[in-house]
ROLUMLUM-750179 format. One record per residue (C-alpha): residue in one letter; x, y, z. Coordinates in steps of 0.1 Angstrom, whole numbers, padded with zeros to 4 digits, always signed. Example, Ala and Ser with C-alpha at 12.3 -4.5 7.8 and 13.67 -1.06 7.14 Angstrom:
% residues 2
a+0123-0045+0078
s+0137-0011+0071
***
This chain:
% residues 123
x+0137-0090+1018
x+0127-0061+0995
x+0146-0058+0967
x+0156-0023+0969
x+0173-0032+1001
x+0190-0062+0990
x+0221-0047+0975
x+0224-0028+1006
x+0225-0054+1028
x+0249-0077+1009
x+0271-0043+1006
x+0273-0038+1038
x+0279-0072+1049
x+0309-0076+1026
x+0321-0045+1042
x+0318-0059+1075
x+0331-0089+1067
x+0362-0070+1053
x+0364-0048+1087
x+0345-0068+1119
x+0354-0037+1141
x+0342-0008+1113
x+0314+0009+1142
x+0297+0030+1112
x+0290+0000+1090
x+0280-0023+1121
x+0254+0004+1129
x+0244+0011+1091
x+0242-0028+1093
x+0221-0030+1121
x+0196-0005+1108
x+0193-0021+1075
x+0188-0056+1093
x+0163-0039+1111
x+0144-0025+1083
x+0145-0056+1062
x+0127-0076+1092
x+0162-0095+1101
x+0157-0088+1140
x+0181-0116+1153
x+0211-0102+1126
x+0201-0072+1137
x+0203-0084+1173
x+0236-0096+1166
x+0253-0066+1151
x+0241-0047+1180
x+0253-0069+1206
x+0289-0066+1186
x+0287-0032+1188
x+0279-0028+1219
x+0313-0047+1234
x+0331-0021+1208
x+0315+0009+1224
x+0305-0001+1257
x+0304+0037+1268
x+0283+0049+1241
x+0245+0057+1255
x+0226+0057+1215
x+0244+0020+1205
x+0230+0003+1238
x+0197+0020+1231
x+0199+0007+1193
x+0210-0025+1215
x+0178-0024+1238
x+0153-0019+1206
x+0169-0053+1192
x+0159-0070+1222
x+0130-0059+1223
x+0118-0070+1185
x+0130-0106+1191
x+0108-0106+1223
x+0138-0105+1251
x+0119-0081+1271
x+0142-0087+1305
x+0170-0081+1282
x+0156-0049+1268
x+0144-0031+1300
x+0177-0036+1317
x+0197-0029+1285
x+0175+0003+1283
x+0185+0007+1321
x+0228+0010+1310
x+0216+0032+1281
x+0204+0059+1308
x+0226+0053+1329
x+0250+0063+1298
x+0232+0095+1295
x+0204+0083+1271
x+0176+0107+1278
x+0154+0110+1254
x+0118+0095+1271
x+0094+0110+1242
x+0110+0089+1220
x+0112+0060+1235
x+0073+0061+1237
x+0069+0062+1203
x+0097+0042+1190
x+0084+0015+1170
x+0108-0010+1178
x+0099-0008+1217
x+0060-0012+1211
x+0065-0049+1228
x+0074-0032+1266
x+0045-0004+1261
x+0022-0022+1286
x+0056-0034+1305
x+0056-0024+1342
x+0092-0020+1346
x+0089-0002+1310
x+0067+0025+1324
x+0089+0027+1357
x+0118+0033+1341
x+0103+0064+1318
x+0088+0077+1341
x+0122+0079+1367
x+0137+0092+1336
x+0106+0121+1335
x+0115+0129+1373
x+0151+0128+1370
x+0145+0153+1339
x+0119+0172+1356
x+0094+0165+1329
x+0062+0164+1330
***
């Protein structure tokens, strides 16, 4: 782990320990996992959050991206599916986002962005 993140991440993770259910530190958490390369902590923050906020569109895409980095590409697509279907719409950045580079070639990947595109009217 870089060492400018480490007090970060051990910061963070006391503060989640001291609240489990604290949705802005899971989500800081989740990034910083993330960042540091710790995809299956990350994984598992998001999938917490995600059972705290089952409505919420951006933490099942967060959710999806997690997936994706630790290669559960089934998992991703139809997590990215509920995300949509939450009112996630934001196609462009999906193409680009980093963290989804795995289900670029992906079939159902493609599909799904480009139902999103019609359903937008996008071009």
């Amino acid at each position: 782990m870089p060492d400018d993140f480490t007090f970060e991440v051990s910061f963070f993770e006391r503060l989640d320990k001291r609240d489990p259910n604290d949705q802005r530190v899971m989500e800081l958490l989740a990034q910083l996992y993330t960042k540091v390369g710790k995809n299956e902590e990350g994984l598992r923050v998001d999938e917490r959050l995600s059972k705290l906020c089952p409505e919420n569109a951006t933490i099942h895409y967060n959710l999806a991206c997690s997936q994706a980095l630790v290669g559960e590409h089934a998992s991703a697509i139809d997590t990215l599916n509920k995300a949509i279907s939450l009112g996630y719409t934001d196609f462009e950045w999906m193409l680009k986002d980093e963290d989804l580079v795995s289900l670029q070639n992906n079939t159902e990947f493609q599909d799904l962005i480009e139902q999103l595109r019609k359903k937008l009217g996008a071009n």
